[in-house]
VOGU-3710 file (C-alpha; in Angstrom, 3 decimals, decimal comma):
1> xxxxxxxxxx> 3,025/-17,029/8,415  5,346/-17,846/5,717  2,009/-17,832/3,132  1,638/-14,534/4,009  4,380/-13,563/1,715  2,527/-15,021/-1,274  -0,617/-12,911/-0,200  1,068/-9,640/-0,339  1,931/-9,121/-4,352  -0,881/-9,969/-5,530
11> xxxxxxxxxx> -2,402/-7,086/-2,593  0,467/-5,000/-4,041  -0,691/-5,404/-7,720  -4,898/-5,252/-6,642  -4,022/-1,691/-4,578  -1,449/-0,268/-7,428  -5,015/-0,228/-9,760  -6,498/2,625/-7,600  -4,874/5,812/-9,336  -2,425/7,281/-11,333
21> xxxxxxxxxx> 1,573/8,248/-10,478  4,675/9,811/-8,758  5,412/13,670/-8,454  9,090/13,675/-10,036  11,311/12,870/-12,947  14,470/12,253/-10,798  15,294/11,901/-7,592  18,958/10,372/-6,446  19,990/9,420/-2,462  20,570/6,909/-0,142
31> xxxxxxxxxx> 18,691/2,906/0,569  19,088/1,389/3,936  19,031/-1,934/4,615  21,944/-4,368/5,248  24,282/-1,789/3,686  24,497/1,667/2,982  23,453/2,161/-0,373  22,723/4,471/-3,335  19,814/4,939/-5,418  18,829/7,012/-8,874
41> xxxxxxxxxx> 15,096/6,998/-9,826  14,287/8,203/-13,289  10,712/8,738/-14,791  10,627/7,135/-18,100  6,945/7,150/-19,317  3,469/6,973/-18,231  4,180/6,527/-14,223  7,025/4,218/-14,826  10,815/4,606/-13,791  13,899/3,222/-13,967
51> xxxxxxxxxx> 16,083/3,133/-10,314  19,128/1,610/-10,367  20,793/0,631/-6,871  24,887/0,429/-5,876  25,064/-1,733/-2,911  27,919/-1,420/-0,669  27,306/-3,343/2,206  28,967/-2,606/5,658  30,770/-5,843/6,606  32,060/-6,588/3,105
61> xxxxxxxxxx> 34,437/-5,601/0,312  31,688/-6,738/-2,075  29,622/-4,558/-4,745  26,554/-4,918/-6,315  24,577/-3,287/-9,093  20,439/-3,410/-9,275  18,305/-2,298/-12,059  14,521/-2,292/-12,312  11,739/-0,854/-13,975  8,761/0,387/-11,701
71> xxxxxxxxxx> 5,241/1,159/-12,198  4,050/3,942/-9,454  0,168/4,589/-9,009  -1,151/7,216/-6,584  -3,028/6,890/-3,023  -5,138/8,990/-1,586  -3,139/12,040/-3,088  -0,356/12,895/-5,481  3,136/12,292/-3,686  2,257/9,310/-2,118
81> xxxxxxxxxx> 2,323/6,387/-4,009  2,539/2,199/-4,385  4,948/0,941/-6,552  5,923/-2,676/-7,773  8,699/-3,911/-10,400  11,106/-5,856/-11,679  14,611/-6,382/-13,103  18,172/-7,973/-12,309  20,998/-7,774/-10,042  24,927/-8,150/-10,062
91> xxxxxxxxxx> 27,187/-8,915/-7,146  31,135/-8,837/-7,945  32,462/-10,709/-4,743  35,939/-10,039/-3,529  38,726/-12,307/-3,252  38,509/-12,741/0,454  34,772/-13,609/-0,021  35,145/-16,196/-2,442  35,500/-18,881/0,473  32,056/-19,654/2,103
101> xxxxxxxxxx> 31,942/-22,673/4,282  34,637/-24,974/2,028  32,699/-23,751/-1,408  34,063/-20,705/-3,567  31,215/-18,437/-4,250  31,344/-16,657/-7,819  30,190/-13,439/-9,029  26,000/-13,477/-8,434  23,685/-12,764/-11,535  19,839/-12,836/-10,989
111> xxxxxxxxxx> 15,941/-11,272/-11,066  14,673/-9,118/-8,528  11,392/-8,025/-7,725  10,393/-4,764/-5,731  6,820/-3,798/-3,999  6,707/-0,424/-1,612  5,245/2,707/-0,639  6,761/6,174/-1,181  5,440/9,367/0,364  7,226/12,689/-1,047
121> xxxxxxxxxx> 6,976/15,713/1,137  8,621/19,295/-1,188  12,142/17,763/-2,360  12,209/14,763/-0,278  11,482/11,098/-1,265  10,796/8,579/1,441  10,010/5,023/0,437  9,867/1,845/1,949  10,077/-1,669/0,004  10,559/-5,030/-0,031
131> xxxxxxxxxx> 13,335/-6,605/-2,796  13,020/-10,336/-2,780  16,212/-11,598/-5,443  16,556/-14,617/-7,154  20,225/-15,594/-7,836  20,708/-17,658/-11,008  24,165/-17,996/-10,722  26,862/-17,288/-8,272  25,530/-18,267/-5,468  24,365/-21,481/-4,859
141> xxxxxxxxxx> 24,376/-21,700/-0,991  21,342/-18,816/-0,911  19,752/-18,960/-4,108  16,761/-17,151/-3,084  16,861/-14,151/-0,610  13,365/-12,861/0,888  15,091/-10,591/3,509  15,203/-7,367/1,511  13,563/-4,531/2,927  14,995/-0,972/3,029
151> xxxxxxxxxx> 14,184/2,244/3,709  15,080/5,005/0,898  15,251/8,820/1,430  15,978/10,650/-2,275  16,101/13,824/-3,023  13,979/15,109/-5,926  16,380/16,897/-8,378  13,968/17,315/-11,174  9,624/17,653/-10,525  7,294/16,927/-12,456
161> xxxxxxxxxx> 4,841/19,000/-14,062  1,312/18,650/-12,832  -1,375/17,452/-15,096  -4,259/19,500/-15,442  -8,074/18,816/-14,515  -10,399/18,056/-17,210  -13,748/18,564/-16,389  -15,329/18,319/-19,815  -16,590/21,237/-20,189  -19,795/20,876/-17,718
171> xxxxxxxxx> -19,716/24,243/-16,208  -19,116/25,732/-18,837  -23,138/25,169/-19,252  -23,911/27,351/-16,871  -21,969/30,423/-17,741  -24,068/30,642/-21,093  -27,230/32,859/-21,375  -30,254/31,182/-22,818  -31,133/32,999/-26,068
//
């Protein structure tokens, strides 16, 4: 079971191959997953964005800042999409979380990854994903966290304009009259 993991980014990267991109430019709302948190996805170029993440997590004073660049590719139609990324996270820990079993706990820098699907339906942006971080400093105790799957619902503040159908000019063929 705990290969499994390894099998599913390369999947992610062999499926993201398939098609081309997302349906907006930005689209800002909330992430679920051990925290209430907010999310801003911006289309940069060429079916990649930039989200960034502010974690606030419920049981905590602590914050935390992601950012990551994302490469979307379409599935079976446009608005539905896989998506897989990179980039780095900060966590500022508070002063009454700087105690964890006898050992203070700094500030956390570190990568993260991100693999998910997104389906968007008019203004709305539902995604699911999986954010596996690697902290290189900070926090020694869990330097490597595989639990991080969310849900995301966003709503679309700018679209994107649709890209139009090139057919290359085969029926035009057989509009012509023979002379």
């Amino acid at each position: 079971m705990k290969n499994a993991r390894f099998l599913f980014i390369p999947a992610l990267a062999l499926l993201s191959h398939l098609a081309f991109g997302q349906s907006y430019k930005t689209a800002a709302g909330i992430r679920l997953d051990n925290g209430i948190n907010f999310t801003l996805q911006q289309h940069i170029a060429n079916d990649w964005t930039v989200e960034g993440i502010l974690h606030t997590p419920l049981r905590s004073e602590d914050i935390g800042l992601t950012v990551l660049a994302e490469k979307h590719r379409k599935i079976l139609f446009r608005g539905v999409n896989l998506y897989g990324g990179a980039g780095a996270h900060y966590y500022w820990k508070s002063t009454a979380n700087r105690v964890e079993n006898g050992d203070e706990v700094n500030n956390v820098f570190g990568l993260s990854a991100i693999g998910g699907l997104e389906v968007s339906l008019g203004r709305l942006n539902f995604s699911f994903d999986w954010k596996p971080e690697l902290h290189l400093s900070g926090d020694q105790v869990h330097p490597f966290e595989w639990t991080g799957a969310s849900v995301s619902m966003r709503y679309i503040i700018a679209k994107r304009e649709r890209k139009k159908i090139k057919d290359w000019g085969v029926w035009d063929a057989f509009g012509k009259k023979k002379n």
